[in-house]
C-alpha positions as semicolon CSV with decimal commas, in nm:
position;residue;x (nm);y (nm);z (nm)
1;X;0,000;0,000;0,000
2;X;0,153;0,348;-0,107
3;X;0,207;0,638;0,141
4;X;-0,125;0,810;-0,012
5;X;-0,322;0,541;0,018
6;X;-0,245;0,483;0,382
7;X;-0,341;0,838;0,449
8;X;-0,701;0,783;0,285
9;X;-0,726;0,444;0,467
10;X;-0,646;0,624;0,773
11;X;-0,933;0,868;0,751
12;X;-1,188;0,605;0,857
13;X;-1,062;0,736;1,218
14;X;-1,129;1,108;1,120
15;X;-1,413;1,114;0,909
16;X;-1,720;0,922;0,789
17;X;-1,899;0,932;0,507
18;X;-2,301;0,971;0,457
19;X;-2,455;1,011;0,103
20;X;-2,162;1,079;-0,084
21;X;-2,034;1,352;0,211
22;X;-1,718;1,334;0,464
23;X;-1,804;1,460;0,807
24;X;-1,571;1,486;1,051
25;X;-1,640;1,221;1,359
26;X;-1,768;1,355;1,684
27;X;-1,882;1,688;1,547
28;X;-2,217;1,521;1,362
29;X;-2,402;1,254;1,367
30;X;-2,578;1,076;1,026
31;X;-2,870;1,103;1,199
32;X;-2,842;1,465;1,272
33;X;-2,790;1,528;0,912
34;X;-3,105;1,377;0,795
35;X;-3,299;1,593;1,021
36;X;-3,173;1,887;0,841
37;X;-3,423;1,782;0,550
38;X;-3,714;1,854;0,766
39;X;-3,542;2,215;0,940
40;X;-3,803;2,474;0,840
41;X;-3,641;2,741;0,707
42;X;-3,741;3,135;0,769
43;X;-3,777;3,361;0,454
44;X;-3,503;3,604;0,653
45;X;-3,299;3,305;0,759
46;X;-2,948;3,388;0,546
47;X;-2,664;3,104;0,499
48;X;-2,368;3,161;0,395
49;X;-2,224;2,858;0,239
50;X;-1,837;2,761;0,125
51;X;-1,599;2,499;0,059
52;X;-1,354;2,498;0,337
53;X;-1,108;2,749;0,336
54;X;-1,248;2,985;0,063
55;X;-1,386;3,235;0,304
56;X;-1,604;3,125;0,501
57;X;-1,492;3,330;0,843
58;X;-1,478;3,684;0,703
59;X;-1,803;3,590;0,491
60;X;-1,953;3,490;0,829
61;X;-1,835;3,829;0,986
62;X;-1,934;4,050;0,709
63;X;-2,284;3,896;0,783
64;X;-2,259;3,991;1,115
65;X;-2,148;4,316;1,108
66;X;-2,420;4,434;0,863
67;X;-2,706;4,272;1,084
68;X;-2,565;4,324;1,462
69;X;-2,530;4,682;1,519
70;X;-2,361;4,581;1,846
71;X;-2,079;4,421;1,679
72;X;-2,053;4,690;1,458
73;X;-2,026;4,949;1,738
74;X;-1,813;4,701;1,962
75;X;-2,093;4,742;2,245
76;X;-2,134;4,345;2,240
77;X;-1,866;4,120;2,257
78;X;-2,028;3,830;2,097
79;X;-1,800;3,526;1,939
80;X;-1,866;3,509;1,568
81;X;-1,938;3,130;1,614
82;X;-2,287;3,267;1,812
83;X;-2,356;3,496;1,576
84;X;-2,338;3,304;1,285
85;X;-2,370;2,900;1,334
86;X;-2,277;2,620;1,219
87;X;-2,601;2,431;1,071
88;X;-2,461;2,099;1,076
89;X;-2,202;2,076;1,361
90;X;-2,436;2,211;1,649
91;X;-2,231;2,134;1,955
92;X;-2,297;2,384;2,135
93;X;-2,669;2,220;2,089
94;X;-2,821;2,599;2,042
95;X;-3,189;2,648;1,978
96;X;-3,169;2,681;1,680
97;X;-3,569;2,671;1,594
98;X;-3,701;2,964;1,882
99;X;-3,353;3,132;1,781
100;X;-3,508;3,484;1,669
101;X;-3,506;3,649;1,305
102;X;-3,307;3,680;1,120
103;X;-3,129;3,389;1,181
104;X;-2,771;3,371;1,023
105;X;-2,599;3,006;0,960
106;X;-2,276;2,876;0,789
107;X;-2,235;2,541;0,619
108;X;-2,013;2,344;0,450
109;X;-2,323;2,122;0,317
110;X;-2,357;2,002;-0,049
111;X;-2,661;2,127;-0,223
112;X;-2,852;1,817;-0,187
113;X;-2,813;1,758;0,216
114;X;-2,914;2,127;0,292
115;X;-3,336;2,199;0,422
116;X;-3,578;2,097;0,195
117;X;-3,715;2,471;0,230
118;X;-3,390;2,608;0,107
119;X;-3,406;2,430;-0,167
120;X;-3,736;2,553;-0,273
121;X;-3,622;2,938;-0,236
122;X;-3,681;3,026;0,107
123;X;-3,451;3,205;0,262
124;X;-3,134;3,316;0,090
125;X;-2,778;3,192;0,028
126;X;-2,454;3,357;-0,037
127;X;-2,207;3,101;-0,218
128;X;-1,849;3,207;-0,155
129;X;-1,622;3,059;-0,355
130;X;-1,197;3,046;-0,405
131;X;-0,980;2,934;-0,653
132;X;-0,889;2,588;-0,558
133;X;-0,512;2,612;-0,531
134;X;-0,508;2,849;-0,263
135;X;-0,774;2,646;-0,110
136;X;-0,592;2,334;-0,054
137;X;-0,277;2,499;0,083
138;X;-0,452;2,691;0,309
139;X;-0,658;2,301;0,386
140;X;-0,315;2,162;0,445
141;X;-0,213;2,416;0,704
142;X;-0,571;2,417;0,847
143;X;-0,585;2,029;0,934
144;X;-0,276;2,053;1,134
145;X;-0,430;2,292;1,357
146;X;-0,771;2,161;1,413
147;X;-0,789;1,870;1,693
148;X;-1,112;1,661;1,494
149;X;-0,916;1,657;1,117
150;X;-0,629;1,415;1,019
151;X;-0,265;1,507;1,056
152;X;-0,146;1,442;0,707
153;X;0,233;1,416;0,686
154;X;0,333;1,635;0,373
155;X;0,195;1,887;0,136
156;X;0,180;1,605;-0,118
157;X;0,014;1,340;0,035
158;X;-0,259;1,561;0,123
159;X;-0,305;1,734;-0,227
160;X;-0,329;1,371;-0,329
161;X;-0,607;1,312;-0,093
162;X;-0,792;1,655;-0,200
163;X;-0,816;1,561;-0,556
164;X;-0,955;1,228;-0,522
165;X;-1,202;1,406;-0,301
166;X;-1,123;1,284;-0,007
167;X;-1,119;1,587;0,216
168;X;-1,416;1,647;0,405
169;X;-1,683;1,744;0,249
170;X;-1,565;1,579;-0,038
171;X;-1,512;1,694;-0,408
172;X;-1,453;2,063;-0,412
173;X;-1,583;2,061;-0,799
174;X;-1,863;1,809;-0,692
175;X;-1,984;2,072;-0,428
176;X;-1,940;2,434;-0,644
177;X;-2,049;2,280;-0,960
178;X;-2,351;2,132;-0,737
179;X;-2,438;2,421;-0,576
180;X;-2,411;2,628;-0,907
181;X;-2,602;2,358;-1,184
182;X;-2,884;2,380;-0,893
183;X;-2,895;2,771;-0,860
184;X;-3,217;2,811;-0,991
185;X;-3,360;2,572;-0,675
186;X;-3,230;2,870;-0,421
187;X;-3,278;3,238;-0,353
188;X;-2,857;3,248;-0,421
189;X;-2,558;3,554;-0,481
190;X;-2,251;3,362;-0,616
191;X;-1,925;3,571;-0,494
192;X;-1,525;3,517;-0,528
193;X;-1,327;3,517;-0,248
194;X;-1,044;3,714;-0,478
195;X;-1,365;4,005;-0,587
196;X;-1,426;4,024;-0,184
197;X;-1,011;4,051;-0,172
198;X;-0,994;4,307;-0,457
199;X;-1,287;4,526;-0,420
200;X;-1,424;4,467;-0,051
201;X;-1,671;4,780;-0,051
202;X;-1,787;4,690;-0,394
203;X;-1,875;4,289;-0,224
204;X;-2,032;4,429;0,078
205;X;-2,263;4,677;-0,124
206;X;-2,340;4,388;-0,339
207;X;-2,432;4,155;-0,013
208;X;-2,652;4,452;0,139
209;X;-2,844;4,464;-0,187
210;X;-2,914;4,059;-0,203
211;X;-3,004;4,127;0,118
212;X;-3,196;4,434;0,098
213;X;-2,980;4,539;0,356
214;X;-2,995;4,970;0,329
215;X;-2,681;5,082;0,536
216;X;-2,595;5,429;0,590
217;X;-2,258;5,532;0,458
218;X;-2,061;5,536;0,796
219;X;-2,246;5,197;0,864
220;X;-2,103;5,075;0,513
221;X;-1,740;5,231;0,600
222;X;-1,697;5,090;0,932
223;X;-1,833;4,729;0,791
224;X;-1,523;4,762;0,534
225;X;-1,276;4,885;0,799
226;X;-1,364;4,629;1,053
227;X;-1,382;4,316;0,808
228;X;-1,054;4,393;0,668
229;X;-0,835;4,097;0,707
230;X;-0,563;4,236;0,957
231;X;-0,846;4,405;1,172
232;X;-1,052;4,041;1,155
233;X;-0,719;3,886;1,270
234;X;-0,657;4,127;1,607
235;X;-1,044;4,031;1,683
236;X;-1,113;3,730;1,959
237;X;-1,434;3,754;1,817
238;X;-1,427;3,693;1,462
239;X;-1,108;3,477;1,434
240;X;-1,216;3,165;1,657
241;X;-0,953;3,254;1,891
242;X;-1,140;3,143;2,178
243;X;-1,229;2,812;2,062
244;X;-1,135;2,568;2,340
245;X;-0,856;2,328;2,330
246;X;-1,110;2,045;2,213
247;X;-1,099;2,215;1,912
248;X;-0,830;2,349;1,791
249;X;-0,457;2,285;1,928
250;X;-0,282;2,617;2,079
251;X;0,038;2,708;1,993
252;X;-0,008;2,559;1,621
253;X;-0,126;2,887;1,438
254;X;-0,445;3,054;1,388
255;X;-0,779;3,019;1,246
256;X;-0,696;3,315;0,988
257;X;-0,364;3,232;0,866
258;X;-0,284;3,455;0,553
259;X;-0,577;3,544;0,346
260;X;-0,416;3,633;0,052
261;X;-0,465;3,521;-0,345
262;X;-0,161;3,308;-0,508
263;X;-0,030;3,161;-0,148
264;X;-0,003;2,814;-0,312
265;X;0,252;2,940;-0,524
266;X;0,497;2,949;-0,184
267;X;0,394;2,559;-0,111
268;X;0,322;2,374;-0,473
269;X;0,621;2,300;-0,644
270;X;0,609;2,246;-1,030
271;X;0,532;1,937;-1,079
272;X;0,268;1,970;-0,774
273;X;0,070;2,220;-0,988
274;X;0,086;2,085;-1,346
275;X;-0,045;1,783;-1,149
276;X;-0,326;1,989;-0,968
277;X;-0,410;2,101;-1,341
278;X;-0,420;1,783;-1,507
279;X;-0,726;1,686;-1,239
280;X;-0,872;2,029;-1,205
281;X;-0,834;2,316;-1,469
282;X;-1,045;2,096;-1,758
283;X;-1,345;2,026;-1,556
284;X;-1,311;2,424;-1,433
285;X;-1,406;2,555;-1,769
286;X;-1,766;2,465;-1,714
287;X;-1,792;2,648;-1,418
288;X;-1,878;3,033;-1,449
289;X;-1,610;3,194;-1,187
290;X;-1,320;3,360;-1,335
291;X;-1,097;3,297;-1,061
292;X;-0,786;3,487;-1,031
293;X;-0,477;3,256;-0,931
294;X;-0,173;3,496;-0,884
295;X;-0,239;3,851;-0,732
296;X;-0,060;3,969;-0,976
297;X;-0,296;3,911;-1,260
298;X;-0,538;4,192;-1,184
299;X;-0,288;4,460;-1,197
């Protein structure tokens, strides 16, 4: 048995799988998921939904700051995790159903295991998405941090494991290409990760009108200024910092690491990406996001 294949055989201690989707163990339960088809979904109830690592924090707090005015203001000092949920890892076991509108979630779901409501255009979703290199570097680094995911030894083993969709939740083009072929089935705004990074004022405005959010301009400016990247990172309560030990391991780096566009380019190697492209950059064309790879290639 090669080195990758003992990682993936490993994973049976991490993860397990339930209709075609990797959860990580102890966070979730099968049967938990299944309920989620019967969750009755609000027409104010907002999800933002991602692929691991593609934005899903900053999405999450730019959520927050345009519907908590005391998290704009800094007059509550509320953990982002409470403001804006995890749907299917509840283990904090919230109330979710008397929770009061507008409710805010995250999820890392696949289109076909969110509520059956959603699916029929109640409620609305905001579909943040990142180009796919950058994504499984910044995956690599992340699963070395966090306590429930599987230590994998090198860079390569685990870009291995990524394209044969073996990463929890699974594909990464099996989730965006499901989530966009279905569009039609949700109230959805499709975003970039590198348009949030490049024009940040322009994404917000774009959010509040999904939303039919109506901020007033010093409401819009400090929303900007406080979901900037380096002023998300100095924040206990939008960078996970005070997740306990369960969780993630101290000492091993943070929740927000870099947040920048073309980081793979300081982990792949050659070979690594020509091998990434083989898998990934054919299937890509049928997808509608022109994803920027190198910060450089906007200037």
């Amino acid at each position: 048995m090669s080195e990758t294949e003992q990682t993936m055989e490993q994973s049976n201690k991490y993860m397990f799988k339930h209709k075609g989707t990797y959860f990580a163990q102890n966070t979730t339960t099968a049967e938990y998921i299944d309920s989620l088809e019967d969750f009755e979904i609000r027409d104010s109830d907002v999800f933002v939904v991602t692929y691991p690592k593609s934005g899903t924090v900053w999405s999450q707090n730019i959520l927050s700051l345009i519907y908590h005015e005391g998290h704009r203001d800094g007059t509550e000092n509320i953990n982002l995790i409470h403001r804006v949920p995890w749907l299917e890892y509840n283990l904090r076991n919230v109330d979710y159903v008397n929770r009061p509108s507008p409710r805010l979630f995250a999820t890392h779901l696949p289109y076909n295991l969110v509520p059956r409501d959603l699916r029929n255009r109640r409620g609305k979703v905001i579909y943040v998405a990142r180009n796919p290199k950058d994504v499984v570097v910044s995956y690599f680094h992340f699963s070395n941090l966090v306590v429930s995911l599987e230590k994998v030894p090198d860079f390569n083993s685990f870009l291995e494991k990524f394209l044969a969709g073996k990463a929890s939740p699974g594909s990464w083009l099996d989730h965006i290409g499901g989530w966009f072929t279905h569009r039609d089935d949700f109230n959805i705004l499709f975003l970039t990760f590198e348009e949030m990074k490049n024009d940040l004022r322009g994404a917000v405005l774009k959010i509040c009108k999904f939303l039919g959010k109506q901020l007033t301009g010093k409401e819009l400016d400090t929303v900007v200024e406080m979901a900037s990247f380096d002023n998300m990172k100095r924040d206990a309560r939008a960078n996970y910092e005070n997740m306990p030990e369960s969780v993630l391991e101290r000492g091993k780096g943070h929740f927000l690491r870099k947040g920048t566009i073309g980081d793979w380019k300081n982990t792949m190697t050659v070979a690594q990406s020509e091998r990434f492209d083989s898998v990934f950059k054919g299937k890509m064309k049928e997808l509608p996001f022109q994803f920027i790879w190198d910060i450089h290639e906007d200037l």
